[in-house]
Structure formats: C-alpha cells, structure tokens
C-alpha positions as CSV (number, residue, x, y, z in Angstrom):
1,X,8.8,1.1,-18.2
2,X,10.1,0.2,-14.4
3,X,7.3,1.2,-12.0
4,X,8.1,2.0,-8.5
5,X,5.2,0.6,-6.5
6,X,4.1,0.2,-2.8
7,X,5.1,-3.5,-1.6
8,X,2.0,-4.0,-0.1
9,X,0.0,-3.3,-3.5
10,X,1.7,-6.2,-4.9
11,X,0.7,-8.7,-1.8
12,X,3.7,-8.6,0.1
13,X,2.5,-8.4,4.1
14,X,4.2,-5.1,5.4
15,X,1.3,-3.4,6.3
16,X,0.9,-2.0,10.1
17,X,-1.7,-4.3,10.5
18,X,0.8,-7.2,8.9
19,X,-1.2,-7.6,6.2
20,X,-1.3,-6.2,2.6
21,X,-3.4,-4.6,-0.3
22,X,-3.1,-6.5,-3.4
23,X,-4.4,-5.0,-6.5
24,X,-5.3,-7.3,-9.2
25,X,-4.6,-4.6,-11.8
26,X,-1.4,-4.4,-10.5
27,X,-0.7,-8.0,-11.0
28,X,-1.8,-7.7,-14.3
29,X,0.2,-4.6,-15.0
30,X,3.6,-6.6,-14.5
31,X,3.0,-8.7,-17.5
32,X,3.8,-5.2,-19.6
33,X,5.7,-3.0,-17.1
34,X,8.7,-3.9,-14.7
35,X,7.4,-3.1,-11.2
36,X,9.9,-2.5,-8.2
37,X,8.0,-2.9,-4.6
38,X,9.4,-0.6,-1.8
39,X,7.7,-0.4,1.5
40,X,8.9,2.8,2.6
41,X,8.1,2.1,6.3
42,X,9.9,-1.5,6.6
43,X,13.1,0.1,5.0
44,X,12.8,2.2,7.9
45,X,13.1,-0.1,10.4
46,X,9.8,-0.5,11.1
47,X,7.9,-4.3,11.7
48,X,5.1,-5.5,10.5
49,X,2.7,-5.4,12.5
50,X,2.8,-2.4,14.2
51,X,0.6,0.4,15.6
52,X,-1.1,2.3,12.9
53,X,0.6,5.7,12.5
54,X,-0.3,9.0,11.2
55,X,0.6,12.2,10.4
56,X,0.1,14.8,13.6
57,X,1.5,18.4,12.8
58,X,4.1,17.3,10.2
59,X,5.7,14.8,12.7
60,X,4.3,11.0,12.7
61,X,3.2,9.3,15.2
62,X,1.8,6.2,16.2
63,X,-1.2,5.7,18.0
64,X,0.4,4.7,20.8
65,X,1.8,8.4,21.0
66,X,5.2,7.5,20.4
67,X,7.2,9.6,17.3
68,X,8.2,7.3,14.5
69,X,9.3,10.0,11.9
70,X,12.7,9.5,12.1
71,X,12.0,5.7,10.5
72,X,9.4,6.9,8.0
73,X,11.9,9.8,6.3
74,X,15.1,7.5,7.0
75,X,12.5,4.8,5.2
76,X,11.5,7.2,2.1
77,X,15.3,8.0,1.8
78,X,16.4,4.9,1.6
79,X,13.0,4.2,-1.4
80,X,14.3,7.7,-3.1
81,X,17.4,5.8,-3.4
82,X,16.0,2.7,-4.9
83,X,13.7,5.2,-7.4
84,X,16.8,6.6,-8.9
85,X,19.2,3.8,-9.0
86,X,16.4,2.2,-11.0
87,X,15.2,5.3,-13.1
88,X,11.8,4.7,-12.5
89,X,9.4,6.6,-14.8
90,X,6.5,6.9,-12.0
91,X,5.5,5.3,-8.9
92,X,1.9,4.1,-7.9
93,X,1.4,3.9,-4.1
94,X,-1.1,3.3,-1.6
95,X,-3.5,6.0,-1.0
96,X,-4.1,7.7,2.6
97,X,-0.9,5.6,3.9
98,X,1.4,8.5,6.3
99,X,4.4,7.1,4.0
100,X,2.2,6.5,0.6
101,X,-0.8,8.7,0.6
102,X,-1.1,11.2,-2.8
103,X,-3.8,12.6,-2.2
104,X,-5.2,12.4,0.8
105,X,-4.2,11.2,4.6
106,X,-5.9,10.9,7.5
107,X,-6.0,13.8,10.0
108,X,-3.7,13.0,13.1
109,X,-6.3,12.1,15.1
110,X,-7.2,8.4,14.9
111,X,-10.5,8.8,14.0
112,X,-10.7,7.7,10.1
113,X,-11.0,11.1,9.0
114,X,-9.3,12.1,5.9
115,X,-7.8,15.7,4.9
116,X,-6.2,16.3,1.9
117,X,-2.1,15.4,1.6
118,X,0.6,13.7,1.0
119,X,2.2,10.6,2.9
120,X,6.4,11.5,3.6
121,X,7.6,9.1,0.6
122,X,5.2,10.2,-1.5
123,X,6.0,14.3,-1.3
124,X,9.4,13.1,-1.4
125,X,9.3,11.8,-4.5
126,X,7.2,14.5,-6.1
127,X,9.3,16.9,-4.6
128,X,12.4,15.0,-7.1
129,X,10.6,15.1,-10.0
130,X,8.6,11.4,-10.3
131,X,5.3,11.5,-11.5
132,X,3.4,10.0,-8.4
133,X,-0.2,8.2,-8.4
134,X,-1.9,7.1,-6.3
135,X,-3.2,3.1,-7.0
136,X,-6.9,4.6,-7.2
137,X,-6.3,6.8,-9.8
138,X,-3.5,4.8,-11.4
139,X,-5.9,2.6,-13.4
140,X,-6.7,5.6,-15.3
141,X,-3.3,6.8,-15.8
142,X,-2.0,4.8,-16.9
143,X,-3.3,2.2,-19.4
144,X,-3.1,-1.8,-19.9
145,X,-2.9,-2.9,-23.2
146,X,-5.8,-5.9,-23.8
147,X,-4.5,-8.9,-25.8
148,X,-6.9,-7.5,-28.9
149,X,-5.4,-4.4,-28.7
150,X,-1.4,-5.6,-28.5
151,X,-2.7,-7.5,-32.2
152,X,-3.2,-4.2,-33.9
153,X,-0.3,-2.8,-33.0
C-alpha cells in the first residue's frame, strides 16, 4: 500500500525548528509499504527553520505575529495533489503540527497547551476521503508484519 507520510517522520529536516522527527517504526514500515514524504509547510514556501506557528482563530500565525496561512493551505493543496496522483490508501502525520496535527493542536497561544483539532493538511485530507492517523496512534493501526509471522503466511 502507498502511505502518504509527514517528511519529517521519515528524518528529512523540514521542521520549524530545522530539524525532524524520525520514527523508527516508520523506517521499518517502508520495508512492507511504499511511503511518500510530503511536508505540507515546505511545499508552501515556507523555510526550514522558521518561527514556530500555530493555529489562532482558524488563521495561522507565527509567533512572531505575522499570518502564514496563505503558505500552509497553498502547502496542503499542493500535498492533496500529491495524495491523489499517488492514490494513497492513508496518510500518518505528525501529531499537534498546525499543518499535521489529527488529533490535537496547540491553542494559539504559544504556551504548549494543547486543545483538541486538526492541523490544515490534515482536515484537508479527511475532508477528501483519506483515512488520516496520526504517527502516535499509527502503530496500532496499522500493523507490521514480523519476519515469523510473513513465514506462516
């Protein structure tokens, strides 16, 4: 199955911070699934690093004050794209991210706290129809076959 999957789960350095947020299952998970890295917020325009952003009252923003939604929904168009000219089945993302977040974001305000939501890319493609996890709950989700297990199969 071809997994859409945030670019910074899979090591690549787009983070705001210009760093990234491996996952070792994830790795792993490529040795049975075809996984396509998008970084949402990079196909927006935006560097890496950059000023950490969140959602404030629908609009993002960066910390700095300055509005940056026109690069994050130009930037989860242009991923949309990429999800459908590759018929993904799903897509695993990073959680609380204002592009990536599933479940959860943080409030607007800077602070760490979290509410309950979803980043721009991520509501975007739920709102098309992909099955959306975020990498937390991912590992339940969806399921690695070991090497024992492939044998009896």
């Amino acid at each position: 199955m071809k997994i859409l999957v945030s670019a910074c789960l899979l090591g690549i350095n787009c983070k705001y911070d210009g760093g990234n947020n491996l996952s070792e299952w994830l790795i792993r998970l490529a040795e049975q699934h075809e996984l396509i890295p998008v970084c949402p917020e990079t196909l927006g325009g935006l560097k890496a690093p950059r000023s950490p952003c969140e959602i404030v009252n629908g609009v993002v923003m960066n910390r700095d004050g300055e509005c940056v939604d026109s690069a994050f929904r130009t930037g989860a168009e242009a991923a949309l794209r990429i999800a459908m000219e590759q018929s993904v089945g799903c897509a695993i993302l990073q959680s609380r991210s204002p592009s990536c977040g599933v479940n959860e974001i943080y409030d607007g305000t800077f602070t760490g706290k979290r509410i309950k939501g979803q980043g721009v890319f991520a509501f975007l493609l739920a709102q098309n129809g992909f099955p959306v996890f975020d990498v937390a709950d991912a590992m339940e989700k969806i399921r690695l076959i070991t090497p024992d297990e492939s044998d009896s199969q």
